[in-house]
NUBA-385027 format. One line per 4 residues: number of its first residue (from 1); their letters; for each residue x, y, z of N, C-alpha, C. Coordinates in Angstrom, 2 decimals, decimal comma, padded with zeros to 5 digits. Each point is the difference from the previous one (the first is absolute). Last residue first. Example, Ala and Ser with C-alpha at 12.3 -4.5 7.8 and 13.67 -1.06 7.14 Angstrom:
# NUBA-385027
2) SA) 012,85 -002,25 007,08 000,82 001,19 000,06 -000,77 001,09 000,73; 000,29 -005,72 -000,07 -000,89 001,19 000,00 000,90 001,20 000,00
//
This chain:
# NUBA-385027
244) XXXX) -019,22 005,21 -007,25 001,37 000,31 -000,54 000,63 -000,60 -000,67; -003,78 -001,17 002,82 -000,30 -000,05 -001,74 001,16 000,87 -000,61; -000,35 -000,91 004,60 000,52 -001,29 -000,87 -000,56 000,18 -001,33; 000,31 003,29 004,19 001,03 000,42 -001,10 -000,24 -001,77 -001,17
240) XXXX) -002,55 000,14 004,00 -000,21 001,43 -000,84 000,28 000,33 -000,92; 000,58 -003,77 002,91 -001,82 000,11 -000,27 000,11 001,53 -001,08; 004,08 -001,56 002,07 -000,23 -000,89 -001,32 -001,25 000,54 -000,13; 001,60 002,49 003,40 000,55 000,24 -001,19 -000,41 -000,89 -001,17
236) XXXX) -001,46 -000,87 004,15 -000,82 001,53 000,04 000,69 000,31 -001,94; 001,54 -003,49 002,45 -001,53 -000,76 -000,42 -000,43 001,24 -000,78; 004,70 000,55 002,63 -000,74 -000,75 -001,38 -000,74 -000,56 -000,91; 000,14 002,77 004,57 000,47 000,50 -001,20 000,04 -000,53 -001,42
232) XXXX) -001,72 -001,69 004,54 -000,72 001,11 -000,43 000,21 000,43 -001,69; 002,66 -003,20 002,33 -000,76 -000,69 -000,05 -001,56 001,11 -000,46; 004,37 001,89 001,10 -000,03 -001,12 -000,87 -001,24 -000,51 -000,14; 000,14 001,85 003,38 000,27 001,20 -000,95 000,07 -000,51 -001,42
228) XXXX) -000,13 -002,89 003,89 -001,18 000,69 000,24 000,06 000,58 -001,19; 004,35 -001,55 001,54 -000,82 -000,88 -001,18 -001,68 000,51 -000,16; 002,73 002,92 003,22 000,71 -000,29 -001,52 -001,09 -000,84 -001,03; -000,89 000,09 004,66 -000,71 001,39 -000,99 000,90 -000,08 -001,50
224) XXXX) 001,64 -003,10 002,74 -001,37 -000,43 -000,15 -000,99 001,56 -000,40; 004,14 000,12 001,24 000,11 -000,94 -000,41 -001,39 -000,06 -000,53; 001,99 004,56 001,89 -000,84 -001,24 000,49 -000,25 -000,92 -001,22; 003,16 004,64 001,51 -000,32 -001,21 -001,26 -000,61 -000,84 001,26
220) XXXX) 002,05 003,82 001,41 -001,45 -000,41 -000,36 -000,35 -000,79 -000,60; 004,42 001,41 000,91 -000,48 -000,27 001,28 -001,52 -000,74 -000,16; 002,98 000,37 -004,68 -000,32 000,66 001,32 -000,52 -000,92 001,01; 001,31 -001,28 -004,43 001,15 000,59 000,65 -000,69 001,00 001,15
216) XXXX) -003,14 -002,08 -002,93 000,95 -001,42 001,16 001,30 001,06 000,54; -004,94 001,82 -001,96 001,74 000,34 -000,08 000,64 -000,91 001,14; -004,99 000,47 -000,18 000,11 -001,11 -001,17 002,03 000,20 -000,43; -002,56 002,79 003,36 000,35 -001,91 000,32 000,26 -000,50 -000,92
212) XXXX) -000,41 004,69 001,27 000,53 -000,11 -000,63 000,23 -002,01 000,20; -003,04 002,16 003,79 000,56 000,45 -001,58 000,80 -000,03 -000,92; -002,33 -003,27 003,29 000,59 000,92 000,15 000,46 000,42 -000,85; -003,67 -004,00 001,07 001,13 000,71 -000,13 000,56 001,14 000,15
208) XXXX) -004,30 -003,30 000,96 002,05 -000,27 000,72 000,87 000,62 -000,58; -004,31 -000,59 -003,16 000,07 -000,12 001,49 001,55 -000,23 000,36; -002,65 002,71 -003,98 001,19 -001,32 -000,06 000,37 -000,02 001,87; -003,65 003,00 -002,35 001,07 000,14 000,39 000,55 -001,76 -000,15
204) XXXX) -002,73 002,22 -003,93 -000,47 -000,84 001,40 001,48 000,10 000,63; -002,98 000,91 -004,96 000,84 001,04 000,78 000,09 -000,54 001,48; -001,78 -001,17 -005,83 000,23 -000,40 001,56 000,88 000,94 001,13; -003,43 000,87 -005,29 001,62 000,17 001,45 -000,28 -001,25 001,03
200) XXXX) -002,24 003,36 -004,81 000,40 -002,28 000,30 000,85 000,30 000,80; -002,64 004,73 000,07 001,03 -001,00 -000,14 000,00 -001,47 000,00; -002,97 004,67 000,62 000,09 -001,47 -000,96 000,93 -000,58 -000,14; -000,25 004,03 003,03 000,63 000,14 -001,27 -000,34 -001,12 -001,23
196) XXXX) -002,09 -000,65 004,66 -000,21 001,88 -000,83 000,90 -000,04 -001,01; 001,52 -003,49 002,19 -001,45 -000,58 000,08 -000,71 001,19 -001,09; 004,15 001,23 001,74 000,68 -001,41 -000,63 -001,52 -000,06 -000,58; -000,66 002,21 003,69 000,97 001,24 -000,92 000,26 -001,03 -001,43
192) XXXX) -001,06 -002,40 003,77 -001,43 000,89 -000,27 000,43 001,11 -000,94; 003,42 -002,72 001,82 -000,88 -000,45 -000,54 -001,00 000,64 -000,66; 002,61 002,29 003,09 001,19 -000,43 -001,38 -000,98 -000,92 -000,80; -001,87 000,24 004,37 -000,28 001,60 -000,70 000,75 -000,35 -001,42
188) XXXX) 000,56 -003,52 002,59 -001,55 000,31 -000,64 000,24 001,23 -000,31; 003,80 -000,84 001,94 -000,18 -000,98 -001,35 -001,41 000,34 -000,49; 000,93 001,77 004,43 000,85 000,73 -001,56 -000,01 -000,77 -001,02; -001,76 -001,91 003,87 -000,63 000,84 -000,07 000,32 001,37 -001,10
184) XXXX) 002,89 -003,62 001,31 -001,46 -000,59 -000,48 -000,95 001,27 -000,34; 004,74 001,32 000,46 -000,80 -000,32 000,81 -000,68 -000,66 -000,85; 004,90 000,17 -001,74 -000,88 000,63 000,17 -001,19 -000,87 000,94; 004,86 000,03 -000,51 -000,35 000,86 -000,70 -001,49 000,68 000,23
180) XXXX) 002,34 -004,15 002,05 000,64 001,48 000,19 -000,98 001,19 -000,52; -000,80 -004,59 -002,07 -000,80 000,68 000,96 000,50 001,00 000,91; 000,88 -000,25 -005,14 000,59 -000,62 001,09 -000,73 000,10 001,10; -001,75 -000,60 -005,12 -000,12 001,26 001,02 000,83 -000,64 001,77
176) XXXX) -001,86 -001,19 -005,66 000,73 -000,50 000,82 000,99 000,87 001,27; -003,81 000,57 -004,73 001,13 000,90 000,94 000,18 -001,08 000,93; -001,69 000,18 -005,45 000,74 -001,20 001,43 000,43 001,02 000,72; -003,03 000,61 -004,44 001,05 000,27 000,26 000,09 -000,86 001,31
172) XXXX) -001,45 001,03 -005,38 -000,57 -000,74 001,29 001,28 000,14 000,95; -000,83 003,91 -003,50 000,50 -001,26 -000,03 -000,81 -001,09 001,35; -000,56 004,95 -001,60 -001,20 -001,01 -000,10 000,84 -001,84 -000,16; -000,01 005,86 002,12 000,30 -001,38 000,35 -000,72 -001,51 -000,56
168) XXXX) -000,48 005,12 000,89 000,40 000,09 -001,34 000,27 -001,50 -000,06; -001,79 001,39 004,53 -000,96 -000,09 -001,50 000,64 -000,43 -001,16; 002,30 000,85 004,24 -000,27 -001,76 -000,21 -000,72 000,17 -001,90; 001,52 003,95 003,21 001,02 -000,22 -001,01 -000,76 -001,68 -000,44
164) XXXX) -002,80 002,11 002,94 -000,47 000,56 -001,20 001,39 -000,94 -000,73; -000,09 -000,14 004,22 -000,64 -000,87 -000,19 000,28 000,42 -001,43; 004,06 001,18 002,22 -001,54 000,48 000,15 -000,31 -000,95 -000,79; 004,63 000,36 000,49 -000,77 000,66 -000,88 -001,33 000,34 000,28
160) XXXX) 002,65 -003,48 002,27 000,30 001,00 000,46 -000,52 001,55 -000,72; -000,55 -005,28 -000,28 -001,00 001,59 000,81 000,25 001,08 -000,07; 002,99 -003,70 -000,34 -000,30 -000,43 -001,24 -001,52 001,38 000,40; 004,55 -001,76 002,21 -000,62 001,04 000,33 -001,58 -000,03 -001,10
156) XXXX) 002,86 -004,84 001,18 000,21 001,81 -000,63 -001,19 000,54 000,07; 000,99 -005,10 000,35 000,48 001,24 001,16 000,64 001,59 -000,09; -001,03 -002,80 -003,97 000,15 -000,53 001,18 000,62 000,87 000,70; -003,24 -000,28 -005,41 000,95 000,79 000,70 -000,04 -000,72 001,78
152) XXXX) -001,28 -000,12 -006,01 000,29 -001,05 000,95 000,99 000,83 001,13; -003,73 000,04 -004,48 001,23 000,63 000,32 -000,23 -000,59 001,68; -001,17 -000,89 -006,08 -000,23 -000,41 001,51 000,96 001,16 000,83; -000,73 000,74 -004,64 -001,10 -000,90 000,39 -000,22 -000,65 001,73
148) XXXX) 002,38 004,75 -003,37 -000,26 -001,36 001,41 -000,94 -000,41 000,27; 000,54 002,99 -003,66 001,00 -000,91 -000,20 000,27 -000,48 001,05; -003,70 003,21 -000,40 -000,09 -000,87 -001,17 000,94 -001,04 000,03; 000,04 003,21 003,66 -001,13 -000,75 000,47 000,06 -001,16 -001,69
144) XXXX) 002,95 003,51 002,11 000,44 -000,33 -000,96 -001,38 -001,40 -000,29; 000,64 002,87 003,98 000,59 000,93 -001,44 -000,19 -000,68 -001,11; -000,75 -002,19 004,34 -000,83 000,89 -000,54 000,26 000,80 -000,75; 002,90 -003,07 000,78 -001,21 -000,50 -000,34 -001,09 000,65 -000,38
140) XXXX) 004,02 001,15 002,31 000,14 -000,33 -002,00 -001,35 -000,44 -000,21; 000,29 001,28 004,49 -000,44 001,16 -000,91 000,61 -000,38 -001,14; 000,00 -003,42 002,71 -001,17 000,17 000,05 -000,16 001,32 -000,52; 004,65 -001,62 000,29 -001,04 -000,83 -000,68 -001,33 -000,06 -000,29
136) XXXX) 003,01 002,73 003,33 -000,02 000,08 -001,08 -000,60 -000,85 -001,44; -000,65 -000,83 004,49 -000,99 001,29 -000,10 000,47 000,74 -001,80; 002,68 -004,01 001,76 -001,24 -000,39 -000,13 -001,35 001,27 -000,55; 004,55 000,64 001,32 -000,30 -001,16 -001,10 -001,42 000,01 -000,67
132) XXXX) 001,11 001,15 004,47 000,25 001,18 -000,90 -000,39 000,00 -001,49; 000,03 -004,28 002,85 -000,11 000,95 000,90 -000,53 001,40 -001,23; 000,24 -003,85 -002,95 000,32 -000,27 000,83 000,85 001,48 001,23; -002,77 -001,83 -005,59 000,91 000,31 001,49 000,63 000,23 001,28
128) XXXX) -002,14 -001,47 -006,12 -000,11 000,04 001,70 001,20 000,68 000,48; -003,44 -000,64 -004,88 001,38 000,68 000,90 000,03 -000,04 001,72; -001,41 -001,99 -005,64 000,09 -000,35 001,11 000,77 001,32 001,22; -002,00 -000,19 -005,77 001,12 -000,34 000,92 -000,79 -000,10 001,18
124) XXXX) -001,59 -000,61 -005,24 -000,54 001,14 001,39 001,61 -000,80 000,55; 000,20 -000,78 -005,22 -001,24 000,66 001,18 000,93 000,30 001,41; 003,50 -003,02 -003,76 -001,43 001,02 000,12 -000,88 -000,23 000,91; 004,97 -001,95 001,56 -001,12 -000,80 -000,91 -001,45 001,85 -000,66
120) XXXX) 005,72 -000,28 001,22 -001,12 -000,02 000,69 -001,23 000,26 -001,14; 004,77 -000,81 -000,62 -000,30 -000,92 000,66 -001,41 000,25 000,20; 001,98 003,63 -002,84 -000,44 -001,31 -000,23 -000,13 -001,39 000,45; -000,76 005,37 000,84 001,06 -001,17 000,91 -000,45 -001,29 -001,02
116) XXXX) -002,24 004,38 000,56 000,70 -000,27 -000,59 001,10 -001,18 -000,24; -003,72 001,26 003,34 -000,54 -000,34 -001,57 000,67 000,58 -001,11; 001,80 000,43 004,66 -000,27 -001,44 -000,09 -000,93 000,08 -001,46; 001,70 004,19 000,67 000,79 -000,80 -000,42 -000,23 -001,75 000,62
112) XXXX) -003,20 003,68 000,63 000,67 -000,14 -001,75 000,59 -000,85 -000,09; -001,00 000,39 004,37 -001,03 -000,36 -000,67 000,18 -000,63 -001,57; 002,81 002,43 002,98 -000,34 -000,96 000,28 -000,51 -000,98 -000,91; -000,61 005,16 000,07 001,92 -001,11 -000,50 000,13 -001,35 -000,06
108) XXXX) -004,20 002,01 001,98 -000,14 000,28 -001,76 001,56 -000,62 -000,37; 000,12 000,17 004,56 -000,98 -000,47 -000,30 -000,21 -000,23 -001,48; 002,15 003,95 001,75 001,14 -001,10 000,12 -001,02 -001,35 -000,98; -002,17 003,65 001,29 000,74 000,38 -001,48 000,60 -000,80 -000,13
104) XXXX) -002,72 -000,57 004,27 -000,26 000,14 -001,56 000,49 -000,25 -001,52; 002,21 001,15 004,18 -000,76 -001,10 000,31 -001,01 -000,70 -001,44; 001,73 004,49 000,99 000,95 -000,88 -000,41 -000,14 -001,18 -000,03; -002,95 002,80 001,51 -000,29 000,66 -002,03 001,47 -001,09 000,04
100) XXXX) -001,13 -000,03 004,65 -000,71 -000,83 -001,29 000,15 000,14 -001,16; 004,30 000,21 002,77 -001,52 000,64 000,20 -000,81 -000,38 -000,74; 004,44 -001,04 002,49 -000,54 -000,27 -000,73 -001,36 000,57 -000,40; 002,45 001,25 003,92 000,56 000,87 -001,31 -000,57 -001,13 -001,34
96) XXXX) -000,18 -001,43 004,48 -000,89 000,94 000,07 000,15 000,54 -001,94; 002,15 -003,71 001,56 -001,59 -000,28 -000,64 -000,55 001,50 -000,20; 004,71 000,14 000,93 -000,03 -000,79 -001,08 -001,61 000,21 -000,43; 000,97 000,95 004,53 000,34 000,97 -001,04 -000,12 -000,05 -001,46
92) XXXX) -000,19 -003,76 003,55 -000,92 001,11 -000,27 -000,10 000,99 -000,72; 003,96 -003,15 001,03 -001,56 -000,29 -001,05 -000,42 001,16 -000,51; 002,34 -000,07 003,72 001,28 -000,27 -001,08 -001,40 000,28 -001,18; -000,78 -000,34 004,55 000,10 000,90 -000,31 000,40 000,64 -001,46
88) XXXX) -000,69 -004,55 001,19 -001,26 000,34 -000,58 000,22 001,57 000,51; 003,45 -002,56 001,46 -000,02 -000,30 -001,78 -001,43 000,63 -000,29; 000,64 000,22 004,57 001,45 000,83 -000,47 -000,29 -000,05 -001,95; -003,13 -002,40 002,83 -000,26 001,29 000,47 001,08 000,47 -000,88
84) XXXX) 000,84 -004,91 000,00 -001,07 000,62 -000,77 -000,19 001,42 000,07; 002,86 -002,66 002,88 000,33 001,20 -001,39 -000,84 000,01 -000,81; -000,70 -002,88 003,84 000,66 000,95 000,72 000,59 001,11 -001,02; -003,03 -003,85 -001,23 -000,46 000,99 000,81 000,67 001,13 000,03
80) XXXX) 001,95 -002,59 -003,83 -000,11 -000,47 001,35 -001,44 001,38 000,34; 002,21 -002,04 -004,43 -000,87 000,81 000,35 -000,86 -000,16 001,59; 004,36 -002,94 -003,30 -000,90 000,15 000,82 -000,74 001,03 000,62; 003,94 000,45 -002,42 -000,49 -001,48 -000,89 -001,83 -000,12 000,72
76) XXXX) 001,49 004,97 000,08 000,84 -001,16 000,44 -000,67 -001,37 -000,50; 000,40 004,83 -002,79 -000,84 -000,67 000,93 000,87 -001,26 000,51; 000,33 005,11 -002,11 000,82 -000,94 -000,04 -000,73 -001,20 001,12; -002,06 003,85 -003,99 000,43 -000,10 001,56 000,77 -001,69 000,43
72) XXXX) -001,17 000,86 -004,48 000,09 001,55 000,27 000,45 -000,25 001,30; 000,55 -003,95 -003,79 -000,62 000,47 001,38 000,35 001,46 000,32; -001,38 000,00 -004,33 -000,24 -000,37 001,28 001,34 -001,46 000,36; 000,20 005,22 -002,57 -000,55 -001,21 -000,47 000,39 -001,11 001,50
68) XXXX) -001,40 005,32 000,10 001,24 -000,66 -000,71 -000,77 -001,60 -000,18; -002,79 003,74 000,92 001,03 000,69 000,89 001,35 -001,10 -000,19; -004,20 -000,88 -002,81 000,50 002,23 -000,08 001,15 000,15 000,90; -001,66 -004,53 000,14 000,73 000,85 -000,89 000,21 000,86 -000,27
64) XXXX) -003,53 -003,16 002,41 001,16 001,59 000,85 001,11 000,73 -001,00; -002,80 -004,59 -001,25 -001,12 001,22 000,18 000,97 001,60 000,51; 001,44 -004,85 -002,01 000,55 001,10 001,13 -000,69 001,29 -000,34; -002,30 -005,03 -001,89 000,84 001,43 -000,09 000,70 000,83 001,13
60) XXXX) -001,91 -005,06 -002,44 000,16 000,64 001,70 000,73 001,17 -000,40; -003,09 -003,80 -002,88 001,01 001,23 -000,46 -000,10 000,48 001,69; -000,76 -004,61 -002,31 -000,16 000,54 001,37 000,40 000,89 -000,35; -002,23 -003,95 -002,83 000,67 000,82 -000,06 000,14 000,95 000,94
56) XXXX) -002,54 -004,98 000,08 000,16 001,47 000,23 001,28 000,62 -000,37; -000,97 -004,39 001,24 -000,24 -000,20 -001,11 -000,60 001,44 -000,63; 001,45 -001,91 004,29 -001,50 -000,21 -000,42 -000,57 -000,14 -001,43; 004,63 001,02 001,50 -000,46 -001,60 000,43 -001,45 000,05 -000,17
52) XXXX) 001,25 004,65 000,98 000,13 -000,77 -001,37 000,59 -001,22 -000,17; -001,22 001,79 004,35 -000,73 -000,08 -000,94 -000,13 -000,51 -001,28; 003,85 -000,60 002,59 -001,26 -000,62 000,57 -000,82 000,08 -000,68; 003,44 002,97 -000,76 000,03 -000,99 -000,08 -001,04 -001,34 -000,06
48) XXXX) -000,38 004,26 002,30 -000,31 000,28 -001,25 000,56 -001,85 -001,41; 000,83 000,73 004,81 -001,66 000,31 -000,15 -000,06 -000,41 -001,51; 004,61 000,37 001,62 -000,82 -001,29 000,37 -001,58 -000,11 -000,32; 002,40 004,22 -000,28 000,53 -000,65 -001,81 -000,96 -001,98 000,51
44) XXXX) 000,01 003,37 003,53 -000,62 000,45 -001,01 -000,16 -000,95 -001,01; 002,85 -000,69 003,31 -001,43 -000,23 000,23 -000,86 -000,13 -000,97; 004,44 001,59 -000,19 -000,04 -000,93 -000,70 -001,28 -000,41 000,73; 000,12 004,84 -001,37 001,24 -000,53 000,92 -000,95 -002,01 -000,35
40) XXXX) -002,12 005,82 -001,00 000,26 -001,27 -000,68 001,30 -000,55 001,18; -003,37 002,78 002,27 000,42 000,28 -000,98 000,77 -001,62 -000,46; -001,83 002,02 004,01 001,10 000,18 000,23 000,39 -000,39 -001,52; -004,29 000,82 000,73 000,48 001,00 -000,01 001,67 000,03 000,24
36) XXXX) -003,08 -003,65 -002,91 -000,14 000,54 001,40 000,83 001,37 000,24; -001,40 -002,08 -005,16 000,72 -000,50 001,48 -000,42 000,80 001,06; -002,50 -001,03 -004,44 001,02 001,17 000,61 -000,03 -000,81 001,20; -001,23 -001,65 -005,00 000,31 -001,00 001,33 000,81 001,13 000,29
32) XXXX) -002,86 -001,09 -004,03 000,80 000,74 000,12 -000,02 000,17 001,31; -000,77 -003,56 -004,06 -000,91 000,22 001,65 001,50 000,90 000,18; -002,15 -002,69 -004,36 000,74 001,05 000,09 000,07 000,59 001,70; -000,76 -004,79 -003,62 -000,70 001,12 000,52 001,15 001,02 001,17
28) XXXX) 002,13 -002,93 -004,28 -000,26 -000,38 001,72 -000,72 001,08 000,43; 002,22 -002,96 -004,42 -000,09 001,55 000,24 -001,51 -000,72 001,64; 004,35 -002,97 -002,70 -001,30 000,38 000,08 -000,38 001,57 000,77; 004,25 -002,79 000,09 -000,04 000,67 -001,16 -001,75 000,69 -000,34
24) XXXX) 001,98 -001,90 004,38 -000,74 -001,22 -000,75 000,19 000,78 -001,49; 001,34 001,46 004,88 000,92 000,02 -001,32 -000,35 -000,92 -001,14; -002,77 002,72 004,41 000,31 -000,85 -000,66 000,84 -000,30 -001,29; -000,14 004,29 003,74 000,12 -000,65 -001,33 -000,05 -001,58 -000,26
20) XXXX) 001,25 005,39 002,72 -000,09 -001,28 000,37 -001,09 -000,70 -000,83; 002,95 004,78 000,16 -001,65 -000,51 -000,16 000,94 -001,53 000,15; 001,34 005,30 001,99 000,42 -001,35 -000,68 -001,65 -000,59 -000,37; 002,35 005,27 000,95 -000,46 -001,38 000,15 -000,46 -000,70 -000,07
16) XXXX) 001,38 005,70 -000,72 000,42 -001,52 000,34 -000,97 -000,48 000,73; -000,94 004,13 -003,00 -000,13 -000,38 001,35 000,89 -001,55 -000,26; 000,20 004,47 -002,70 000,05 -000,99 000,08 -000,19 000,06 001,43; -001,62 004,22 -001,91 001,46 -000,93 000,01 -000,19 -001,01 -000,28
12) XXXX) -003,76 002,95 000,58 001,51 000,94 000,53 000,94 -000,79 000,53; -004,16 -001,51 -002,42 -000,20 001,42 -000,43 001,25 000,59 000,63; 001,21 -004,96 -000,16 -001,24 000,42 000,35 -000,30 001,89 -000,68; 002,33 -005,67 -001,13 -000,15 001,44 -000,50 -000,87 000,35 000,66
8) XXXX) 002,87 -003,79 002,06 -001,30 000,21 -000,60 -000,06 001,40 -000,15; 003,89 -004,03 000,44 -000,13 001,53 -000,06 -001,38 000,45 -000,48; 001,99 -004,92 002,44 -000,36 000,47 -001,28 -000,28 001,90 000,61; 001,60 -005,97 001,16 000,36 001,37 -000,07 -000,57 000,88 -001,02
4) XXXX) -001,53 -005,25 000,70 000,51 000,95 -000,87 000,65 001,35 000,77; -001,25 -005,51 001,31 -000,04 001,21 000,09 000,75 001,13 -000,33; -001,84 -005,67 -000,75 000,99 001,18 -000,23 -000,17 001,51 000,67; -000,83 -005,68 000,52 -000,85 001,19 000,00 000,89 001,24 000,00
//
C-alpha cells in the first residue's frame, strides 16, 4: 500500500501532504481525510492507511501550511497528560488563524485535485475528521454540498457553527462524539438541529471515552472507540461512494 508525498495547488501556494492508495492500477473513490490539530505525523499516516485497505484513495493535507510544511510543532512519540497543555498552546494559534474563507478556499484545492488524480475513481467524494478535523470536514461539506456524498466527523467540535451551518448539508453524515465532550442532554439539542436540517445522520456519543480516542499516540485513545469509528466509518463510505 503505497503512500505518495505530494504538493497541493491552493489560491496561496501549495499545501503538503500525502495520499494513501490501493496499488491495484484501478481507480479508487475519493475520501479527503483532515487530521486532528496536532496535524500530519505517523498516527495519522496509520488511519489513513487503514482506510485505504478499504479500497479508498486518502488525500491527508497539512491544512497549517501557510505557516510551513508539517510537522510544524515538535511532538513526543507519545502525547502525555503532563504536555498536552504546552503542545495545545503550540496549536492554537495555528486553528485560530485558519479561517473559514480559508477553510473553504483550501477545500475547492482539495477537491480539484482528488478529481484530478488518475487513481481516483469519478463523482462524489468522502470527507472525514477528526477533533478540529472534523469541524473542518463539516464546513467542506457544507460548501461544497454537489461533490460530498458522505461526511464523517470524531470527537469534534462539529456545532460549533450553529444549527443553521447543518442546512447546506446534503451528504449522509456520522458524528461519533467522545463522551468528554459532550452531555446527553447536548446530543439532543446537536440532534434536533441534525433532525431541522433533514439530514441522513447518525450522531451518538461513543460510551467510555475521551477526546481525542481514536489517536493511539495519546493519553485518550480508547481501543474500542477506535474499532467503534471503524465500524461507523466503513459501512458509511461503501453505502455512498460504491457507485464511484
Amino acid at each position: 500500500m503505497p503512500i505518495t508525498t505530494l504538493q497541493i495547488p491552493t489560491a496561496d501556494g501549495h499545501a503538503d501532504g500525502f495520499a494513501a492508495f490501493p496499488d491495484h492500477g484501478e481507480r479508487h473513490p475519493g475520501v479527503l481525510m483532515y487530521a486532528d490539530g496536532f496535524g500530519i505525523r505517523p498516527v495519522v499516516r496509520e488511519l489513513a492507511l487503514e482506510l485505504a485497505g478499504h479500497g479508498y484513495y486518502v488525500l491527508v493535507p497539512n491544512v497549517f501550511y501557510r505557516h510551513g510544511p508539517a510537522p510544524l510543532i515538535e511532538l513526543p512519540a507519545h502525547v502525555g497528560d503532563d504536555v498536552r497543555p504546552k503542545l495545545l498552546a503550540k496549536v492554537m494559534p495555528l486553528i485560530q488563524a485558519h479561517t473559514v474563507e480559508r477553510i473553504v478556499s483550501d477545500a475547492d484545492a482539495y477537491l480539484r485535485f482528488l478529481a484530478g488524480r488518475p487513481e481516483v475513481a469519478a463523482g462524489p467524494i468522502a470527507v472525514t475528521g477528526y477533533c478540529i478535523g472534523g469541524l473542518l470536514a463539516t464546513r467542506t461539506a457544507a460548501a461544497y454540498p454537489d461533490q460530498v456524498a458522505a461526511v464523517a466527523a470524531f470527537h469534534a467540535p462539529v456545532g460549533a457553527d450553529g444549527p443553521e451551518a447543518f442546512k447546506a448539508i446534503t451528504a449522509e453524515v456520522h458524528f461519533g462524539h467522545a463522551a468528554s465532550d459532550l452531555t446527553p442532554e447536548a446530543l439532543g439539542e446537536l440532534n434536533r438541529a441534525l433532525d431541522a436540517a433533514k439530514l441522513d445522520y447518525t450522531s451518538e456519543i461513543y460510551p467510555g471515552t475521551v477526546h481525542g480516542f481514536t489517536m493511539s499516540d495519546t493519553d485518550a485513545f480508547d481501543p474500542a472507540g477506535l474499532r467503534r469509528h471503524w465500524d461507523s466509518l466503513i459501512p458509511l463510505l461503501d453505502r455512498t461512494l460504491s457507485g464511484s
